[in-house]
N, C-alpha and C positions, 0 to 999 in steps of 0.2 A: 647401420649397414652391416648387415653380414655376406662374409664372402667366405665361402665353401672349397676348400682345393681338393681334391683329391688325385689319388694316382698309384703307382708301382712305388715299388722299393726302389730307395738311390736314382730317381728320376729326377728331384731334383724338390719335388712338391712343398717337402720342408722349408729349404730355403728360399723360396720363393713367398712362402707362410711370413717370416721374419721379417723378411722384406720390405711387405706387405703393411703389415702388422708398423714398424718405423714409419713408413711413408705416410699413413693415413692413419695414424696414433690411433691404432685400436690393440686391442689386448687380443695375444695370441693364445692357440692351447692346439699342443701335438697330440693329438689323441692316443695316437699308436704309443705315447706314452705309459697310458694308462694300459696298456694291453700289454706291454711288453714290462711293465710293475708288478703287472697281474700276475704273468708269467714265471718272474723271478720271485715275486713270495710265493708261488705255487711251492717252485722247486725248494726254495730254501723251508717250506715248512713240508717239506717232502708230501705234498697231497697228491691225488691222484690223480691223474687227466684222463681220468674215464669216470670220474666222479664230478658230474654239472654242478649239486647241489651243494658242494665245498666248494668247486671254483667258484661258484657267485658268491657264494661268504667270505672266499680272501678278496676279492674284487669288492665288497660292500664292505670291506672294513682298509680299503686300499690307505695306505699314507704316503705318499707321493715325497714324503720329507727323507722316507728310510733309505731310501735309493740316490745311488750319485750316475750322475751321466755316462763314467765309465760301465758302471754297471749292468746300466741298461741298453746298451750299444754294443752289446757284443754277440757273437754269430749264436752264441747259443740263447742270448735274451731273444733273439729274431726269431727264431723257432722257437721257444716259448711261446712268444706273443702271437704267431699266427696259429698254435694248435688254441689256446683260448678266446680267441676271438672268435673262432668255428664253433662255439660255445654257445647258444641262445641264451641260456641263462646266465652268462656273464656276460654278454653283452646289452643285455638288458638291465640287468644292475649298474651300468655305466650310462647307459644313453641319457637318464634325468638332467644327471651331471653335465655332460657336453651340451644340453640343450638349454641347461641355467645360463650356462658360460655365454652361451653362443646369444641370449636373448638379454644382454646387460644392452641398456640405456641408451647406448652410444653403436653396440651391436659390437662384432669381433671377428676375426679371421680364425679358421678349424682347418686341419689339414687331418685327411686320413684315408681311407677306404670308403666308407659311406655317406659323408659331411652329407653330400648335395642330393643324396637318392633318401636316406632314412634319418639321422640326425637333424639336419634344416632342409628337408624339400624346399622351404619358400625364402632359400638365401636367395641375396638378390644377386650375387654374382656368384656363379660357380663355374668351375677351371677345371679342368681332367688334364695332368701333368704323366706322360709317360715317354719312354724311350728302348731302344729296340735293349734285348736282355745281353746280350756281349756287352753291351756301353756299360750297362747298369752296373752288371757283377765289375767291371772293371774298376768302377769308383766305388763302388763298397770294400773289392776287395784291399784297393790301396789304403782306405782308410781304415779296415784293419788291421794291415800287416803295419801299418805305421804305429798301431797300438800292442803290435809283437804280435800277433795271431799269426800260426804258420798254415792257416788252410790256402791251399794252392787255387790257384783260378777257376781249374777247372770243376773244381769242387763248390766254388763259388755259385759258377752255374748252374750247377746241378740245382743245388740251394734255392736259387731262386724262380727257378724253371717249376721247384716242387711248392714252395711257397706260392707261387702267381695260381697255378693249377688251384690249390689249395682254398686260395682267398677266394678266387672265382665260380668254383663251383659248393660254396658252403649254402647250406639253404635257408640260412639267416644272413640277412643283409650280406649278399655275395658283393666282391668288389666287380664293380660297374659304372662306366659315365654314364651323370644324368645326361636324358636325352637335350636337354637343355643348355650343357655345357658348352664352354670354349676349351678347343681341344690346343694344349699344347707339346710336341713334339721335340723333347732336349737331345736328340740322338745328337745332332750337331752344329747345335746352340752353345753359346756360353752362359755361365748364370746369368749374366750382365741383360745378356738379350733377352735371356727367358723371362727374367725381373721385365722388360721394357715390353715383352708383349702381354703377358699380364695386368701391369698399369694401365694398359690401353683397354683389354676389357675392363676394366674397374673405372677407368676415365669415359669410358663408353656409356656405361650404367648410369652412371653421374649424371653426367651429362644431359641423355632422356630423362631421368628424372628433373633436372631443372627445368626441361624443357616445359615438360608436362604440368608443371604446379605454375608454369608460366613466371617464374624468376629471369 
């Protein structure tokens, strides 16, 4: 089974990934991972984000081991990672990748911007996780200033006001629900909840299909 999350920043879509991923023992992968790796060895090898054809070469030689979690979670890996994934040809040097991951055996949970429209069209369960942009910046912002960041709220939003625009109007794999998706709404959900409506699409899915093989 693959299931496809997608959604906005700080909506909540990751955790719901994890979640996910525990409950029905499949193997997880944040993509925006890889985007926002991409990003930081951009910068750290001082390349140029107006040059495609080096971004795809740090992106096709990504190692995913160089980077630790602080690293890549911080407001400036975010902006990284949304100016290279507006990249075609870095996002194309990735997509093989997530589509290997995503077609193991047993199948696997992807949380990102494109899972369910370009990555797995044919997951069988896809999600669109998002929440009004006040809420958002609000839990990104806290959980940066908990990691010492002194960008102010309002800057917060701006950030991600210019990221959303950003992801949505790029002309490669813009972010978009599949028209297929289940739409979920964290403005004023708890994870708890968001985790329980989730389940219920994925227990939904199941479900028709047992029905259908007639088990």
């Amino acid at each position: 089974m693959i299931i496809a999350i997608d959604g906005t920043l700080a909506s909540g879509k990751g955790t719901i990934a994890k979640r996910l991923s525990g409950w029905y023992g499949l193997p997880h992968m944040d993509t925006g991972r890889l985007y926002r790796a991409t990003g930081v060895a951009a910068m750290n090898k001082n390349t140029d984000f107006d040059d495609p054809a080096a971004l795809a070469k740090v992106a096709r030689t990504l190692d995913l081991n160089d980077y630790s979690e602080d690293q890549l979670r911080t407001a400036e890996a975010g902006q990284a990672a949304s100016k290279v994934a507006a990249v075609p040809e870095v996002r194309a040097a990735l997509l093989e990748l997530q589509r290997a991951f995503a077609h193991q055996p047993k199948g696997a949970v992807l949380d990102g911007r494109d899972i369910g429209t370009v990555v797995c069209p044919d997951a069988d369960v896809k999600l669109w996780v998002d929440a009004s942009v006040e809420v958002r910046a609000e839990r990104r912002w806290k959980e940066l200033h908990d990691k010492g960041e002194t960008l102010s709220l309002d800057e917060m939003i701006a950030q991600l006001k210019e990221r959303d625009e950003r992801d949505k109007t790029r002309k490669d794999a813009p972010m978009i629900a599949a028209v297929d998706s289940v739409l979920i709404d964290t403005t004023h959900l708890t994870i708890d909840a968001a985790v329980d409506k989730a389940r219920a699409a994925v227990d939904a899915v199941i479900a028709q299909s047992s029905e259908g093989s007639g088990s």
